[in-house]
C-alpha positions in Angstrom: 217.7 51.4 144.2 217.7 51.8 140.1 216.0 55.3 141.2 219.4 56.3 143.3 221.5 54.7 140.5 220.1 57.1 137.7 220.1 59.9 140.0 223.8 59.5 140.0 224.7 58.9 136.9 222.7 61.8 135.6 224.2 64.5 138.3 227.4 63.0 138.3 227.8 62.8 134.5 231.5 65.1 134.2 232.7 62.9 137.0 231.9 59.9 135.8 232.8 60.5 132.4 236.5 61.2 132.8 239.1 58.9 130.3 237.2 57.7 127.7 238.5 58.0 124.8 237.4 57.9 121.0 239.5 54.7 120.5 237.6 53.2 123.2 234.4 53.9 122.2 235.2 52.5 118.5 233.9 48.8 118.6 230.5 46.9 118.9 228.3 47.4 122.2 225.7 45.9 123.4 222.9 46.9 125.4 222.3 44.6 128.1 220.2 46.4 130.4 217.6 49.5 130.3 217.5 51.6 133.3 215.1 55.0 133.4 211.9 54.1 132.4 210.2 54.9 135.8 208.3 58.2 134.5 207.2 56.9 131.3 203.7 55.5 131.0 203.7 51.5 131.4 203.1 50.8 127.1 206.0 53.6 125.9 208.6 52.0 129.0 207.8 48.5 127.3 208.3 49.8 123.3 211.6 50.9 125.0 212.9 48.1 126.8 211.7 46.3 123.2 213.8 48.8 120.8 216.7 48.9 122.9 217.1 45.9 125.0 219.9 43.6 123.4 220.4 46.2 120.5 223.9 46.4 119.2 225.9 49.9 118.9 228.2 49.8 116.2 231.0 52.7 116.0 233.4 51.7 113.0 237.0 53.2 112.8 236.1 54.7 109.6 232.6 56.4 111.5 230.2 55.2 110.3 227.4 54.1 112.5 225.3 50.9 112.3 222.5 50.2 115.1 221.2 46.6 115.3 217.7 46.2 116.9 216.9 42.6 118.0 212.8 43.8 116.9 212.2 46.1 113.6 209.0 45.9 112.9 207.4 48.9 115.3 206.7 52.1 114.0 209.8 54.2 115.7 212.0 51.2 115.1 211.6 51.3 111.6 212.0 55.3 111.6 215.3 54.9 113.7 216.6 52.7 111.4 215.9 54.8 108.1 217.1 57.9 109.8 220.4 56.3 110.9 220.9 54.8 106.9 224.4 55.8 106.3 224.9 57.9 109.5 228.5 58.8 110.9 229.5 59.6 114.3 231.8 62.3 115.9 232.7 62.0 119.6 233.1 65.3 121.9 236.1 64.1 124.5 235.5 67.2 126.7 231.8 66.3 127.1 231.9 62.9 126.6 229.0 62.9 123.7 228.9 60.7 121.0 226.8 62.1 118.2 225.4 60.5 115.4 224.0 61.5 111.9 226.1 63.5 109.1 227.0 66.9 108.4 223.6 68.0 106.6 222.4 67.4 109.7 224.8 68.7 112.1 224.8 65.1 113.7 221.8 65.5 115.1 219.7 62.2 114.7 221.0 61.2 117.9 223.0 62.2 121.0 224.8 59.8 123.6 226.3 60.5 126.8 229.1 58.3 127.7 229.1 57.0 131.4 231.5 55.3 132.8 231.2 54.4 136.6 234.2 52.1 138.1 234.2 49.4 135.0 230.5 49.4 133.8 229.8 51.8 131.1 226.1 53.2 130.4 225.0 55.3 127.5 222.2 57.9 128.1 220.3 58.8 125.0 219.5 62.3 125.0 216.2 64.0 124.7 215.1 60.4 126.4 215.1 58.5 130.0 216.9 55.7 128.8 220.3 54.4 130.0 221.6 51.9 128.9 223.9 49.8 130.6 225.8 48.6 127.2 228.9 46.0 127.5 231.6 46.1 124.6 231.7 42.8 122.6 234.8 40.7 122.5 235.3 42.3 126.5 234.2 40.3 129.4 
């Protein structure tokens, strides 16, 4: 079934995308599922679900960009975290992206799609399987 559901969101990305806005996205989110991991090997799926799982999106009014891992002690955690130090984000509206770094770097560190399918919303990291199905603090 999670097969079909990531199938969907990935070909239906323009459709699903439609009406979110940069106002929206600006708040706390938290991931409370990881979807996507099918094709990965059985160890880099697990260092996944362990990074992201429960992790906490921050996008401030003023954009800057905090990501809170519940576990920062493995190797690509600890290089996430010191290549997001002081990053901003910039949100496309026509493609639904969020991006994330700073201008020396063309906001490159890392890419989000935006997903949103009825009332769940799901952020796809680019260049990566995962999708996260992420819940907005402070909305139930």
């Amino acid at each position: 079934m999670k097969k079909y559901l990531i199938l969907f969101l990935l070909i239906s990305n323009s459709l699903l995308a439609q009406g979110i806005s940069q106002d929206e996205i600006i708040g706390s989110w938290k991931a409370i599922e990881v979807e996507g991991l099918e094709k990965l090997p059985n160890k880099q799926a697990k260092i996944m679900v362990t990074m992201f799982l429960n992790a906490t999106f921050k996008f401030q009014e003023d954009f800057r960009f905090d990501l809170i891992l519940k576990n920062k002690n493995g190797i690509m955690e600890k290089q996430l975290l010191k290549d997001l130090t002081n990053a901003k984000w910039i949100f496309d509206p026509d493609k639904s992206v969020i991006s994330v770094g700073n201008k020396s770097d063309n906001y490159t560190i890392m890419q989000i799609n935006v997903l949103e399918k009825e009332t769940q919303i799901y952020f796809l990291i680019k260049g990566s399987p995962v999708i996260l199905k992420v819940l907005k603090e402070g909305w139930n």
